[in-house]
C-alpha positions in Angstrom: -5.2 8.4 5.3 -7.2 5.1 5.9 -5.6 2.0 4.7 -7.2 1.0 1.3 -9.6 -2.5 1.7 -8.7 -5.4 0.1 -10.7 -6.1 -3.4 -13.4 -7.7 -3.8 -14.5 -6.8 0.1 -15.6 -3.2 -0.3 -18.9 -1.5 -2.0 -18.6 -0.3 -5.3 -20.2 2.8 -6.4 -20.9 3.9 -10.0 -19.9 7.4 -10.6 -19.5 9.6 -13.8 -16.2 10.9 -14.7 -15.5 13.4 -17.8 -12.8 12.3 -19.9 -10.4 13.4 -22.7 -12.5 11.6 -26.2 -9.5 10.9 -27.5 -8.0 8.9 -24.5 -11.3 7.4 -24.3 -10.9 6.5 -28.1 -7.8 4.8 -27.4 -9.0 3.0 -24.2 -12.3 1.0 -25.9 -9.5 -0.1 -28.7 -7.3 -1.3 -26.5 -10.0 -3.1 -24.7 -9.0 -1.4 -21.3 -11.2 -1.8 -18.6 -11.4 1.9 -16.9 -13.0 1.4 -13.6 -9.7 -1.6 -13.4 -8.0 0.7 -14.7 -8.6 4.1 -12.4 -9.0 1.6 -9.7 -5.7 0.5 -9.4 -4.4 4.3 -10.6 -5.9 5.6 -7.5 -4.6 2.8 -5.5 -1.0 2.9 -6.2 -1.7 6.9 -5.5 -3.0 6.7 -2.3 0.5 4.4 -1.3 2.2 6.5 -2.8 1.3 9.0 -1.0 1.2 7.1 2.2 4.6 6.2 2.1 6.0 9.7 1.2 3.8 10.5 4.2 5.6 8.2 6.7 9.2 9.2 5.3 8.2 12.8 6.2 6.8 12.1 9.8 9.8 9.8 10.3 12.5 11.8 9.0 13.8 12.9 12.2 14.5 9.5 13.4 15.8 8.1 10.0 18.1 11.6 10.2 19.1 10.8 13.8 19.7 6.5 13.7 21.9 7.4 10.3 24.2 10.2 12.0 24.5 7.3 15.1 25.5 4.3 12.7 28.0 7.4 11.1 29.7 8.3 14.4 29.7 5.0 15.9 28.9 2.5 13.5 27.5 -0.6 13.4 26.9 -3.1 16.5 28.9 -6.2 15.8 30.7 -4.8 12.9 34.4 -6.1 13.8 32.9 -9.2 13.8 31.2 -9.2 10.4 33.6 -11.2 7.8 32.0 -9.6 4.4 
């Protein structure tokens, strides 16, 4: 997944989206700006989804380093004082 670009240097494109009336109804009273709004939905989405992404991809490793600090432990740890 490409990295999302920073606002305000990327195109915008007008598009048409169907939507429930009475959400809509709600929206325009509340004063909600819905291009903002699905914006920074689709945003936190792609992260999201990023993230959970990496954690899959990575899990082998993250499995593997935790059973190592399990067996042995930490580096250094008899020398912590907390």
């Amino acid at each position: 997944m490409e990295r999302a670009p920073e606002e305000g240097k990327v195109k915008k494109k007008a598009t048409n989206l169907s939507i429930r009336e009475d959400l809509l109804g709600i929206a325009r009273q509340d004063g909600l700006n819905l291009s903002n709004l699905l914006e920074s939905a689709l945003i936190d989405y792609c992260r999201r989804k990023k993230e959970a992404q990496w954690l899959e991809e990575n899990q082998p490793g993250i499995t593997a380093y935790n059973e190592r600090i399990d067996g042995n432990g930490v580096f250094g740890a008899k020398y912590r004082r907390f």
